[in-house]
Backbone as JSON, one array per atom type, in Angstrom:
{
  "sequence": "XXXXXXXXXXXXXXXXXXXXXXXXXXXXXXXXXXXXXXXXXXXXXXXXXXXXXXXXXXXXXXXXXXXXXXXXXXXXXXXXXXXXXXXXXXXXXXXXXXXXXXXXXXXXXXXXXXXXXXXXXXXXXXXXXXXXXXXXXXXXXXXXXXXXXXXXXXXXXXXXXXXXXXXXXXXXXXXXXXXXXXXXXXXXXXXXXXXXXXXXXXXXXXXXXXXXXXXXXXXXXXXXXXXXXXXXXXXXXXXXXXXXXXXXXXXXXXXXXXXXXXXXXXXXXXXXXXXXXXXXX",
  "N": [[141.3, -59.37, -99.82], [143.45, -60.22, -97.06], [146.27, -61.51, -95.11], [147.38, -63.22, -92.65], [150.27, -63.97, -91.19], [151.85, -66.18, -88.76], [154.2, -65.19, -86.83], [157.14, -68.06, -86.37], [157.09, -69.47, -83.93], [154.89, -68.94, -83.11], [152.93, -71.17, -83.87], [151.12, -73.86, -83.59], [150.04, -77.07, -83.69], [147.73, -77.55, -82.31], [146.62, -74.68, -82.93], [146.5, -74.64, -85.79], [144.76, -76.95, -86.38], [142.55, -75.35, -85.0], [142.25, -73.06, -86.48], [141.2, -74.43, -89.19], [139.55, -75.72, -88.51], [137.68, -73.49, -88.09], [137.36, -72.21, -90.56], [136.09, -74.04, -91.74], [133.44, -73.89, -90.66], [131.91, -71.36, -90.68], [130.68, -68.17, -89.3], [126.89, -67.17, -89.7], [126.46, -65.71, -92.96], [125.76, -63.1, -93.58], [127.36, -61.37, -91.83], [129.73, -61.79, -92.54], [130.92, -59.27, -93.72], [132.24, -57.93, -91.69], [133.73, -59.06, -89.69], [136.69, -60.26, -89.19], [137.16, -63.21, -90.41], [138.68, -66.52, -90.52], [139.0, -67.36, -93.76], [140.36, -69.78, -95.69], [143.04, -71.28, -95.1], [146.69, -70.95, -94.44], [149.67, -72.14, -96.03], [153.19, -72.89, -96.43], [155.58, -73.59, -98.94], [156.25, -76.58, -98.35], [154.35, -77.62, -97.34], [153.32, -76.71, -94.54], [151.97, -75.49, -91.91], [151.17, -72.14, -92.1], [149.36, -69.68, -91.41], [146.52, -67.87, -92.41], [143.84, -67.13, -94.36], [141.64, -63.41, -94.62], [139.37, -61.36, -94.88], [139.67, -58.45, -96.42], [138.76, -55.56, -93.8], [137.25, -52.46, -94.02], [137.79, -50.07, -91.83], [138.49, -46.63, -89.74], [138.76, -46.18, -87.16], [138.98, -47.18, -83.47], [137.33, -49.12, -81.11], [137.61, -48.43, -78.67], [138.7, -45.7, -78.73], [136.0, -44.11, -79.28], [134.76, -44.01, -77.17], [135.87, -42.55, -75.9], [135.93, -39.2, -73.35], [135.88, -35.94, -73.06], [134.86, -36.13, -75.94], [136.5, -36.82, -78.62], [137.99, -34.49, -80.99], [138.89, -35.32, -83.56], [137.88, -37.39, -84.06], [135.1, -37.84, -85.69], [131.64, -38.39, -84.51], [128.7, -38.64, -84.33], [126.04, -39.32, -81.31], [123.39, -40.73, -82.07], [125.15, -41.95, -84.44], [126.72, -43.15, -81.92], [124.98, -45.19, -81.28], [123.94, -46.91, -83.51], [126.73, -47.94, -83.94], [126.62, -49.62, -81.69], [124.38, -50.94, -82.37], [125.19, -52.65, -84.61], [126.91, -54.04, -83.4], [125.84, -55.5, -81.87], [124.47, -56.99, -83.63], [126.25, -59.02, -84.96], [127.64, -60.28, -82.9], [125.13, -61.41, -82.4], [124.94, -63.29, -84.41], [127.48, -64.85, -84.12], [126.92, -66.25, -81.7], [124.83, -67.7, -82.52], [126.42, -69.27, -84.31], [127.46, -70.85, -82.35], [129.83, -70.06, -81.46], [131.89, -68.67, -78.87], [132.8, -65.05, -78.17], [135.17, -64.44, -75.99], [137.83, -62.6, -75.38], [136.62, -59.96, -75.32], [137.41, -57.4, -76.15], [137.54, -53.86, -76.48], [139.3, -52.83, -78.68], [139.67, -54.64, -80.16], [138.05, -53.82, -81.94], [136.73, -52.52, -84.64], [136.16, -49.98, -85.86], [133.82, -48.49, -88.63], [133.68, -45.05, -89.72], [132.05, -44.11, -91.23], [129.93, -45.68, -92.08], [129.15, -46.94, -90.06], [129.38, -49.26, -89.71], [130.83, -52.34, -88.19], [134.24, -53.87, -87.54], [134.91, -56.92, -86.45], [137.71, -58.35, -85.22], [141.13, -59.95, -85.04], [140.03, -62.81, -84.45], [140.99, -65.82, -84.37], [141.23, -65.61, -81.58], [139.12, -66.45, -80.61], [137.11, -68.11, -78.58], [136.7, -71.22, -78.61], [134.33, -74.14, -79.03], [134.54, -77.39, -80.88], [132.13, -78.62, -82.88], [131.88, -81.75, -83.28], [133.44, -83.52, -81.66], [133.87, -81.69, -78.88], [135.89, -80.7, -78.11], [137.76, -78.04, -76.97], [139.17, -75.06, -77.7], [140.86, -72.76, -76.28], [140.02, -69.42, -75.02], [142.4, -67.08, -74.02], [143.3, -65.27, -73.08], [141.96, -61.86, -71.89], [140.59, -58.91, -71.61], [140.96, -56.32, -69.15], [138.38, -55.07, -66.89], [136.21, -55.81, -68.39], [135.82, -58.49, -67.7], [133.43, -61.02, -66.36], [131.92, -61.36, -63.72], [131.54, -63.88, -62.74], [133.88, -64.96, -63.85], [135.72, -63.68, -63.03], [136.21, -64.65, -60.33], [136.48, -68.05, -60.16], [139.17, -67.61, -61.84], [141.31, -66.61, -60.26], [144.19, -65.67, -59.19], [145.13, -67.83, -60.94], [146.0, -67.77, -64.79], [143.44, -67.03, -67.8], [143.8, -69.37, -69.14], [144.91, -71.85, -67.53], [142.94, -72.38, -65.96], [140.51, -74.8, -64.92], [138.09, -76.17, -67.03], [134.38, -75.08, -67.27], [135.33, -72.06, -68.94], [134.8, -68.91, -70.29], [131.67, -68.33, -71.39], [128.68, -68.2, -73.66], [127.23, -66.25, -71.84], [129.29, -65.0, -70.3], [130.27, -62.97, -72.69], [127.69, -61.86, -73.01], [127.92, -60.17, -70.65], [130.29, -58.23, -71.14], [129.42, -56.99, -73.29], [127.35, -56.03, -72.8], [128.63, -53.94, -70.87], [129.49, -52.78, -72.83], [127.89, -51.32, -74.33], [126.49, -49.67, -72.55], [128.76, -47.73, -72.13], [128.62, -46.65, -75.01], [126.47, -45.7, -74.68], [126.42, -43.59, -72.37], [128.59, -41.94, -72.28], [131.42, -42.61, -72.3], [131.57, -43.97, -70.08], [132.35, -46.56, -67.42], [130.08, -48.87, -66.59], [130.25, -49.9, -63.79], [131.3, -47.34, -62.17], [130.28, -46.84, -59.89], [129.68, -45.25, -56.9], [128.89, -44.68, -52.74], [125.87, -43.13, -52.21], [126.02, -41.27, -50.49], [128.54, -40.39, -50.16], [131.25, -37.81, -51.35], [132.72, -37.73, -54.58], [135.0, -36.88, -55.35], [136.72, -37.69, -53.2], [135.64, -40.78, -52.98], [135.98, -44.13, -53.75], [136.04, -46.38, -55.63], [137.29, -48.13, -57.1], [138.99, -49.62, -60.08], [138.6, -51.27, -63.09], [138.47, -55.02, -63.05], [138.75, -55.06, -60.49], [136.31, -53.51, -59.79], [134.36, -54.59, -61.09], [134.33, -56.83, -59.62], [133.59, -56.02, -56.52], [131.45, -55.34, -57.22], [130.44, -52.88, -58.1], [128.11, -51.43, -59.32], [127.2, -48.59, -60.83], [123.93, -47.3, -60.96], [122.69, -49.16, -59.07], [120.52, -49.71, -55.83], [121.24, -47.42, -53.73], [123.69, -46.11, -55.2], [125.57, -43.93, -56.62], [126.89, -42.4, -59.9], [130.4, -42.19, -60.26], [131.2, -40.27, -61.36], [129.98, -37.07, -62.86], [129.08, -36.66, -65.54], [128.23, -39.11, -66.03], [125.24, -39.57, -67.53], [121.72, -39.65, -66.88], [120.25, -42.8, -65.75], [117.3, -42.8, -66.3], [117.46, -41.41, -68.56], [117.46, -42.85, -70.51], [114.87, -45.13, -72.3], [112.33, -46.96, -71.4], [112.65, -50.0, -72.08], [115.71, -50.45, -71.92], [116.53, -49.35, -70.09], [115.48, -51.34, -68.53], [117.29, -53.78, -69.51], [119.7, -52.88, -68.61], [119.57, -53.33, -65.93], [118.83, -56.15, -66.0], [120.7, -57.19, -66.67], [123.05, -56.52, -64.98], [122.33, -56.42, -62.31], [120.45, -58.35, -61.73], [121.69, -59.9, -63.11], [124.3, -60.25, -62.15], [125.13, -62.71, -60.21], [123.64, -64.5, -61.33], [124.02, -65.29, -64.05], [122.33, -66.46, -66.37], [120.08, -64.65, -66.54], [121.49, -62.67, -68.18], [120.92, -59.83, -70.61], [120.41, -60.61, -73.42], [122.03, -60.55, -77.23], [120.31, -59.97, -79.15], [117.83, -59.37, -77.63], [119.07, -56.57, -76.81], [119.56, -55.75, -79.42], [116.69, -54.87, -80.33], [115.83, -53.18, -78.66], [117.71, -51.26, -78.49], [117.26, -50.17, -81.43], [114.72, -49.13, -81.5], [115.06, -46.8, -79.42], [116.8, -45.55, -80.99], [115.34, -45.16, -82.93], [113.62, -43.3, -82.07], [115.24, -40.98, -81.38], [115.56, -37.55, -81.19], [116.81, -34.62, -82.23], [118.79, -32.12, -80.8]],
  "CA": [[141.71, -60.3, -98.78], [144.58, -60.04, -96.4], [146.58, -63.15, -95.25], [147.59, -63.37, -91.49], [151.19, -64.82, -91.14], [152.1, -66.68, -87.71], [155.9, -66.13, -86.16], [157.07, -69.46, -86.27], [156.77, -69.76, -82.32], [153.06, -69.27, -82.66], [152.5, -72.01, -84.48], [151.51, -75.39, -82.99], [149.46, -78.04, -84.39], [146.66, -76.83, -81.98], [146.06, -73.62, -83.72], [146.29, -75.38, -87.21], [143.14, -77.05, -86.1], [141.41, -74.45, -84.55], [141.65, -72.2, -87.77], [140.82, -75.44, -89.85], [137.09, -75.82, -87.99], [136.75, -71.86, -87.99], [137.26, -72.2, -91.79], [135.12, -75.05, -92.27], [132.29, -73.39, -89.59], [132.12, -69.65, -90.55], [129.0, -68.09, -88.74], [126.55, -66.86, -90.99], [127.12, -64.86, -94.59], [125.95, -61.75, -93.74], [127.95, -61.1, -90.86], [130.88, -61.48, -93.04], [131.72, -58.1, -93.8], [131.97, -56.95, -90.74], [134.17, -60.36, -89.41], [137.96, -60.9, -90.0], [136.47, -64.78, -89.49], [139.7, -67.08, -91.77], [138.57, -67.8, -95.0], [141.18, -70.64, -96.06], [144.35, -72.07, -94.27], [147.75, -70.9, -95.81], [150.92, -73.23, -96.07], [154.2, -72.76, -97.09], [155.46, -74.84, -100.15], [156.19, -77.52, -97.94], [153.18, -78.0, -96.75], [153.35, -76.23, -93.26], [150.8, -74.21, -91.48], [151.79, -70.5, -91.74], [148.6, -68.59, -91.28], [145.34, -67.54, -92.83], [143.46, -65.24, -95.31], [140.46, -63.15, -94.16], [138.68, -59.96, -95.85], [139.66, -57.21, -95.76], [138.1, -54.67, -93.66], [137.2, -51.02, -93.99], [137.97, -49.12, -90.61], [138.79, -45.66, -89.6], [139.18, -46.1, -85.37], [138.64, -48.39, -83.05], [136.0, -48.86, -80.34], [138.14, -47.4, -77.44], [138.59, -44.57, -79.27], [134.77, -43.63, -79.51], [134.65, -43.96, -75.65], [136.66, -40.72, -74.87], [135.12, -38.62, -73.1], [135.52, -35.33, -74.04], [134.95, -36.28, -77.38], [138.54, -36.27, -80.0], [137.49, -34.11, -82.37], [139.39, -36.41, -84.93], [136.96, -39.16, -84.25], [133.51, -36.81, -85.77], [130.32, -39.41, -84.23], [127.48, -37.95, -83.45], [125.7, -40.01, -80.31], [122.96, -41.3, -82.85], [126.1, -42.92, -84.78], [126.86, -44.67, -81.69], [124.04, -45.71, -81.33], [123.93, -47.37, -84.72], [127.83, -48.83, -83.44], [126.1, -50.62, -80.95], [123.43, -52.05, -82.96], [126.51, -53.47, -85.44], [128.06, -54.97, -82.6], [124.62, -56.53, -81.45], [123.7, -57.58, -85.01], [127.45, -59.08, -85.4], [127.82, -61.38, -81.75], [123.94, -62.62, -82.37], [125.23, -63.99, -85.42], [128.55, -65.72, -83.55], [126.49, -67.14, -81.21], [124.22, -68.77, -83.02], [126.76, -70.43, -85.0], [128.08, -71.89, -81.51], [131.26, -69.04, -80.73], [132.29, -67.3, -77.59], [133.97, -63.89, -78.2], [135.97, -64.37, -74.92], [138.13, -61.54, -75.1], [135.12, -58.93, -75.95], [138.37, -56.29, -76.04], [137.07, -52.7, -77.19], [140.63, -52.75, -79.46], [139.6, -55.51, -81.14], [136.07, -53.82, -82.88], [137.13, -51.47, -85.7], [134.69, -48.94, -86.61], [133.89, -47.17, -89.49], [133.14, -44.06, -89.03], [131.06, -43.38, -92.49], [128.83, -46.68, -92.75], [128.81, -47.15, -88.6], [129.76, -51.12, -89.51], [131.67, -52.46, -87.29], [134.84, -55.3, -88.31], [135.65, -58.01, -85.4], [139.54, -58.52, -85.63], [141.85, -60.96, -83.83], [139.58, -64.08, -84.3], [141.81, -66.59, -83.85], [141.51, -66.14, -80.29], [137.72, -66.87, -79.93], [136.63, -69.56, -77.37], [135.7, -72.27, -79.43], [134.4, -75.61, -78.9], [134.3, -78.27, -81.86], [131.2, -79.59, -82.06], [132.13, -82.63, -83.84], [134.28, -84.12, -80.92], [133.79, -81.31, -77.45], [137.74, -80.28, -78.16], [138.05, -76.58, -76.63], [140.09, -74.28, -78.15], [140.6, -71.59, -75.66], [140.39, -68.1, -75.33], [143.27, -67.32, -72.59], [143.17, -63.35, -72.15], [140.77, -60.81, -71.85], [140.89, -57.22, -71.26], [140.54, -55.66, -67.37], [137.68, -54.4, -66.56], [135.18, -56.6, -69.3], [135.52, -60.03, -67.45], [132.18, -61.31, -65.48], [132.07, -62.0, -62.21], [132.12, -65.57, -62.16], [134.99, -65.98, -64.36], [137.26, -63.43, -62.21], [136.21, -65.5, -59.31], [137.09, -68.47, -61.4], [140.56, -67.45, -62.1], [141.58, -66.27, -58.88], [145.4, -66.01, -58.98], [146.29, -67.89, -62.49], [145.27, -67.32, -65.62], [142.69, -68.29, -68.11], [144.68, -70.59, -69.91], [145.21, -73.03, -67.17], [142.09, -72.88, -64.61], [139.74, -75.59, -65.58], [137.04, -75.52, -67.71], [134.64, -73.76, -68.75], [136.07, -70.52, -68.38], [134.39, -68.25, -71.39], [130.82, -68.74, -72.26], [128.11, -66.98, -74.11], [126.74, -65.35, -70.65], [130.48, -63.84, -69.94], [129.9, -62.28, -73.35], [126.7, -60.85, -72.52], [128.29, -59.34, -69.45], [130.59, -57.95, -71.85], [128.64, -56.62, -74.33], [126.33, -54.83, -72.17], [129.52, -52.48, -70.89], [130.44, -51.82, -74.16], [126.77, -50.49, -74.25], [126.85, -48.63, -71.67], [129.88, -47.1, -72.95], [127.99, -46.22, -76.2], [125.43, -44.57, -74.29], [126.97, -42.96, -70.88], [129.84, -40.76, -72.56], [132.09, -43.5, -72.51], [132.01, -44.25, -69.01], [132.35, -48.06, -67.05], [128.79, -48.84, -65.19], [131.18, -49.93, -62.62], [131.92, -46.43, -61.76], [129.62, -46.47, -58.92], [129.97, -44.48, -55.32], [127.63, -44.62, -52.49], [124.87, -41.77, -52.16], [126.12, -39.8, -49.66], [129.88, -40.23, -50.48], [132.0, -37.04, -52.19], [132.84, -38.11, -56.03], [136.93, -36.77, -55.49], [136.99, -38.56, -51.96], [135.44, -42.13, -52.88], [137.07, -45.14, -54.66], [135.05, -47.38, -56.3], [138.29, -48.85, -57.58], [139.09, -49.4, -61.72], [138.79, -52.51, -63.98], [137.89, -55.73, -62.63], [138.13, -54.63, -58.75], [135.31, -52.39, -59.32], [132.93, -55.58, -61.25], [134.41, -57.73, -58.43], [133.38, -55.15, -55.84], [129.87, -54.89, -57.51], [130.28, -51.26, -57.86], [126.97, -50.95, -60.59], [126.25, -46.95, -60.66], [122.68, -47.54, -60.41], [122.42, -50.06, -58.19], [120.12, -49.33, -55.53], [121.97, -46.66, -52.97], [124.6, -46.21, -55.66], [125.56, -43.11, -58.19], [128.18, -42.68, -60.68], [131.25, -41.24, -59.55], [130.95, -38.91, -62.55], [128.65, -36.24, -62.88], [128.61, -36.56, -66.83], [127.35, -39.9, -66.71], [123.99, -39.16, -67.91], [120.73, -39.98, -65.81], [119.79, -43.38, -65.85], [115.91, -42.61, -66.54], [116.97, -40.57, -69.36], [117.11, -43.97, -71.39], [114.09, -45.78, -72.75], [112.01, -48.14, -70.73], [113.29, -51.3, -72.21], [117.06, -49.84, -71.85], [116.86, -49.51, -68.2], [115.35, -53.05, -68.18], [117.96, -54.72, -69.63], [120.92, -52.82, -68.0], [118.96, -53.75, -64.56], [118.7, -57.24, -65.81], [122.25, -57.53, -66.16], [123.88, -55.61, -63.76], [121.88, -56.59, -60.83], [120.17, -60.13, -61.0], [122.76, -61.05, -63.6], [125.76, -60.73, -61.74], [124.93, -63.67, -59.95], [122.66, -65.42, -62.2], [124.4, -65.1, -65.58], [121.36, -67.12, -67.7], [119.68, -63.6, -66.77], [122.01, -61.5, -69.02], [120.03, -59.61, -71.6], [121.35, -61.63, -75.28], [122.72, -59.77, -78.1], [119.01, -59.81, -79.83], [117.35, -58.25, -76.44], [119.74, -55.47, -77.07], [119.59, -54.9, -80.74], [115.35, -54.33, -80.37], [115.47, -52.17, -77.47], [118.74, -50.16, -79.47], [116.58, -49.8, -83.02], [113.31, -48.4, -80.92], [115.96, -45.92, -78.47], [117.28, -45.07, -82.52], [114.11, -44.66, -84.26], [112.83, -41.89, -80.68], [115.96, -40.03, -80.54], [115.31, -36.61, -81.37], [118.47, -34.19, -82.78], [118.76, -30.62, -80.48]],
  "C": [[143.07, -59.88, -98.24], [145.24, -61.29, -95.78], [147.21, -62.28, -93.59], [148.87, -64.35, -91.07], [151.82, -65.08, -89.75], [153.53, -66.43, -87.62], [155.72, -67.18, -85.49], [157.03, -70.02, -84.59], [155.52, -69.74, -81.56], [152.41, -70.17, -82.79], [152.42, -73.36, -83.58], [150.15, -76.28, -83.71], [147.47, -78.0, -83.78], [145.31, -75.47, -82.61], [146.17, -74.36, -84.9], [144.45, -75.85, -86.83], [141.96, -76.14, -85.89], [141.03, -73.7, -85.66], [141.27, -73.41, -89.4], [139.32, -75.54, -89.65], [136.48, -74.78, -88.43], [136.79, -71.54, -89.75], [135.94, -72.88, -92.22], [133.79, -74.74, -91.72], [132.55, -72.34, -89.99], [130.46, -69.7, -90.22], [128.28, -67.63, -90.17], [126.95, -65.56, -91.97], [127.01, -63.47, -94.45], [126.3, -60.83, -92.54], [129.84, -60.67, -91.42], [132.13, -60.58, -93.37], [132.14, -57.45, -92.79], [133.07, -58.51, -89.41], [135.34, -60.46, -90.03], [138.19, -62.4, -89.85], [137.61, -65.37, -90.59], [138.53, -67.74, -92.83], [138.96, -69.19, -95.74], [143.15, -70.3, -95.09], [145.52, -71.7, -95.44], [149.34, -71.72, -95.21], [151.71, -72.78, -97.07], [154.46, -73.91, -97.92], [155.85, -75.87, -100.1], [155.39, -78.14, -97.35], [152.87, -77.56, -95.5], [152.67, -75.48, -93.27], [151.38, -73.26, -91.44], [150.85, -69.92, -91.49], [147.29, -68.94, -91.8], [144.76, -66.15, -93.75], [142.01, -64.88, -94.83], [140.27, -61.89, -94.89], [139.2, -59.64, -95.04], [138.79, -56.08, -95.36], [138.12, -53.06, -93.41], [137.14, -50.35, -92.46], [138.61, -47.31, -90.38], [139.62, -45.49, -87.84], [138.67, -47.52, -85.15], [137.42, -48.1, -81.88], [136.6, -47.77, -78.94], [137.85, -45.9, -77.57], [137.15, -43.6, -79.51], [134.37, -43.23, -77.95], [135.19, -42.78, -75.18], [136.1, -40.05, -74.51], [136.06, -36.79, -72.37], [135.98, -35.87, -75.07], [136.78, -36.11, -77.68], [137.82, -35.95, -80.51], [138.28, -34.64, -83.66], [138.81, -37.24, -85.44], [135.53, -38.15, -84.38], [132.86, -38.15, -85.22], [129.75, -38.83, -83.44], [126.38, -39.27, -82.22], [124.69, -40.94, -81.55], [123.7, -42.86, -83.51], [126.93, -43.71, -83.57], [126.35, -45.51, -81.32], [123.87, -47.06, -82.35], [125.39, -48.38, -84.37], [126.92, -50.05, -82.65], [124.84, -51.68, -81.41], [123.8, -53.6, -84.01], [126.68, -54.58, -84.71], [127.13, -55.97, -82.16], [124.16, -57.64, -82.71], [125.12, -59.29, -84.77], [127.69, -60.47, -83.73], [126.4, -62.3, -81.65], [124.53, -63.47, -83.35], [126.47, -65.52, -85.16], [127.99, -66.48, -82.3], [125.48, -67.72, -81.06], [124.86, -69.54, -84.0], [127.9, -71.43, -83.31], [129.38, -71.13, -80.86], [130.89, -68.47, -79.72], [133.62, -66.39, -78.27], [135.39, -63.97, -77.24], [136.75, -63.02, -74.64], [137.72, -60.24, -76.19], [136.16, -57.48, -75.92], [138.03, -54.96, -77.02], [138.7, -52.31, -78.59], [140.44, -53.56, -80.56], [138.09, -55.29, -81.87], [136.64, -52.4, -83.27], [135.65, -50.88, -85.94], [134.41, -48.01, -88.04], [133.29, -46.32, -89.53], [131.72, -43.23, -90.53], [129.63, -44.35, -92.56], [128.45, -47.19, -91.21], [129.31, -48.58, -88.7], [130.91, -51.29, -88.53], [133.02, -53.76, -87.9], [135.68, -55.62, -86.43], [136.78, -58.44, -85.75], [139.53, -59.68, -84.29], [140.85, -62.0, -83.48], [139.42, -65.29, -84.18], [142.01, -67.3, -82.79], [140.49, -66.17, -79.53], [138.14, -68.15, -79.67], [135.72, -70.48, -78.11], [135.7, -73.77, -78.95], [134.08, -76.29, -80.13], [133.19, -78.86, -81.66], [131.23, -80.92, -82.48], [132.73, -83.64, -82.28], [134.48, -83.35, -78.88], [135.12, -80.9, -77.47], [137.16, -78.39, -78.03], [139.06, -75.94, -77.18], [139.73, -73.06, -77.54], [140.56, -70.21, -75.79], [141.43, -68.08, -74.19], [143.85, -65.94, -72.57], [141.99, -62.83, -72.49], [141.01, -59.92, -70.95], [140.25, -56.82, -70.01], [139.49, -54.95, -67.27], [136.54, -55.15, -67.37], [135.05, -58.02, -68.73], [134.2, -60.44, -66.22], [132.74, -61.78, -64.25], [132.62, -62.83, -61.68], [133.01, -65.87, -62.56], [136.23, -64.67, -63.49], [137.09, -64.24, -60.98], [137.1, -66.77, -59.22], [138.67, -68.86, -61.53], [141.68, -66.81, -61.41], [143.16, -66.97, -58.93], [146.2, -67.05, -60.09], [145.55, -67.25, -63.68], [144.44, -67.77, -66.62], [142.33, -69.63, -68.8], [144.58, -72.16, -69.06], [144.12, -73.49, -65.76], [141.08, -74.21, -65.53], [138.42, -75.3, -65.93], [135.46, -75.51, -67.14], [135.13, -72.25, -67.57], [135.0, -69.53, -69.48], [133.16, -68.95, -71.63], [129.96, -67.38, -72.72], [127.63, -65.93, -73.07], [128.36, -64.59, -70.1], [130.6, -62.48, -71.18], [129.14, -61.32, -73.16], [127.38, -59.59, -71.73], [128.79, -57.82, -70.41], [130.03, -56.57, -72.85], [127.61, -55.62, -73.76], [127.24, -53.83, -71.42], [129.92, -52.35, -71.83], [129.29, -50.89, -74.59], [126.6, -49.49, -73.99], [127.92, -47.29, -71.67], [129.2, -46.13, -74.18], [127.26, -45.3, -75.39], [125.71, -43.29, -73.42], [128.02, -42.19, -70.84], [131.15, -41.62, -72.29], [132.9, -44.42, -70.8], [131.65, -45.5, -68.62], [130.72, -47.62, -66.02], [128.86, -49.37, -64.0], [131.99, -48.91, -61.7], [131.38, -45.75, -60.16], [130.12, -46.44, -57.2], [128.56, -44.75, -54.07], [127.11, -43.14, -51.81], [125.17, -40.87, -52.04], [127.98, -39.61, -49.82], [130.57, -38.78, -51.61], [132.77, -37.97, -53.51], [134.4, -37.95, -55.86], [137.11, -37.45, -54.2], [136.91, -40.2, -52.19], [136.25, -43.01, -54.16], [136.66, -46.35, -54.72], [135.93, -48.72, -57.22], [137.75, -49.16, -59.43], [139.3, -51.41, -62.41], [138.12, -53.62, -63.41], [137.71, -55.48, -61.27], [136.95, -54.25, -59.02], [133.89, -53.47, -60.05], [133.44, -56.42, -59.93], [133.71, -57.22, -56.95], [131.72, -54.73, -55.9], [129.62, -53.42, -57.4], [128.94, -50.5, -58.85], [126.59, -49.52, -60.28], [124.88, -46.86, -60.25], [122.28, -48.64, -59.66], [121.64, -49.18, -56.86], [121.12, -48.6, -54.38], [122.98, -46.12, -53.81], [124.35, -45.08, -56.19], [126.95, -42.81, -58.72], [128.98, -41.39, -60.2], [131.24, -39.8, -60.53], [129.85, -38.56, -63.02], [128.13, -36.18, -64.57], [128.21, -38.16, -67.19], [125.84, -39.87, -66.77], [122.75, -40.01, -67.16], [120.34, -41.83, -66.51], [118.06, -43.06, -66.88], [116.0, -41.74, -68.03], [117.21, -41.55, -70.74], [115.41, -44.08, -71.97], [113.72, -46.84, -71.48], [112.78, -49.35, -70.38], [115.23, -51.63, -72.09], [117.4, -49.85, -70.37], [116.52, -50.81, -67.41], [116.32, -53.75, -68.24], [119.39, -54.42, -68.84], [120.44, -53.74, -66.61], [118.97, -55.35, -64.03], [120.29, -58.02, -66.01], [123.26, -57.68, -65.52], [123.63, -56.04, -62.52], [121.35, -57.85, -60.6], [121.19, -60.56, -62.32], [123.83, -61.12, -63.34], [125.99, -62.03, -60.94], [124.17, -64.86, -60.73], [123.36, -65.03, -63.67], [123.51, -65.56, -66.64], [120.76, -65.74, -67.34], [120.05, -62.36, -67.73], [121.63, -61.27, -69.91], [121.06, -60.12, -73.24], [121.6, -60.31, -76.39], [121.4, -58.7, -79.04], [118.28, -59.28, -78.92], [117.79, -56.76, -77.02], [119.38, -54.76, -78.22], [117.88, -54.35, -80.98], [115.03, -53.38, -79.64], [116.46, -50.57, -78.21], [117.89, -49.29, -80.57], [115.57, -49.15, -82.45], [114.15, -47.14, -80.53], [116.24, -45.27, -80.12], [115.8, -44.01, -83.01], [113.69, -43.54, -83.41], [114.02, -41.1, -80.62], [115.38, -38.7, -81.11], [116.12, -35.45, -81.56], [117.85, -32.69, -81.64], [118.71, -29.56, -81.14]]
}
């Protein structure tokens, strides 16, 4: 175990609660290892909230870090193994939202990897989007990383931030969004599926713009007329059937329709089939 100690300016009677529920609610057991989810509430010997203890977890890198493209040869993972990442990460958010959590800030920094057992450990949990279900009390998420936020919630938050627009801000369908570029990532040499140009446009001329401009912008690589500004993102078609379904069903009728976004469990069946067919060179 490792204990998580608050400077005293973090502290407010808010968070006390929030890691009080997320104690008393942990998703399910065998998600655990792989989850820095608080275990028990820690207080100084006056009784004051200071923090929290959570397992400790085994890591080597982080998720960013797998995304490079050319490869680090520091970080060995053969495509297979990230394959197997992404099935972690699918196994690991079905589990958080069926006990009722939003990830909110789905931040590739915050998903440790290990590079021997492929598990994955969710850090910085604290600052999931939780609602109580006892009472409807929100406990927000109030950042998230550029380029991972859905549509509707940069729309949404148009000029403050997501602390103070009104609710909801974060649900399980911004996740999805989420979750299916970190996919994409896994698969595409670590490139955004927001990298998209149109047809007839030169690749060093066009500007598809970076981070949220470019989901705000609807820039999807495969979108119909569309291709990726980079020539090493790998062919669409050279997926799996059900792989090109679900990006399709995300990307394109779920940027508007968010109940369309393929779920964590979509993913992880279409992943384990794409696994079990790859075939080594």
């Amino acid at each position: 175990m490792v204990a998580k100690i608050y400077h005293p300016e973090k502290i407010s009677s808010e968070l006390e609660d929030k890691i009080i529920y997320m104690t008393n609610n942990p998703p399910d057991h065998t998600i655990m290892n792989q989850i820095a989810w608080p275990q028990d509430v820690l207080r100084d010997r006056f009784g004051n909230f200071v923090g929290f203890v959570m397992p400790k977890l085994s890591i080597d890198t982080d998720l960013k870090a797998i995304y490079t493209y050319p490869p680090n040869p520091k970080i060995p993972i053969t495509y297979e193994q990230k394959v197997i990442v992404g099935i972690n990460i699918c196994i690991v958010i079905s589990a958080i939202h069926k006990a009722g959590y939003v990830f909110g800030d789905f931040n590739p920094l915050n998903i440790g990897v290990n590079l021997t057992t492929g598990h994955v450990a969710f850090l910085d949990t604290d600052s999931y989007h939780i609602t109580d279900k006892s009472n409807g009390k929100v406990y927000r998420c109030s950042v998230c990383l550029d380029g991972y936020v859905a549509p509707e919630l940069i729309q949404h938050c148009k000029g403050t931030d997501f602390s103070s627009v009104p609710l909801p801000t974060f649900t399980q369908e911004t996740d999805r969004f989420a979750l299916a570029i970190h996919i994409f990532k896994l698969l595409m040499n670590g490139y955004t599926p927001f990298n998209g140009i149109k047809e007839g446009e030169s690749a060093s001329q066009a500007s598809p713009g970076v981070g949220n401009l470019a989901i705000e912008r609807d820039n999807y690589c495969f979108k119909p007329g569309n291709k990726p500004q980079s020539v090493a993102t790998p062919e669409l078609t050279s997926m799996t059937p059900d792989i090109q379904y679900l990006f399709k069903k995300t990307f394109l009728g779920g940027v508007n329709n968010p109940k369309q976004r393929a779920t964590a469990d979509e993913w992880y069946q279409a992943l384990c089939e794409y696994k079990d067919n790859l075939i080594p060179c």
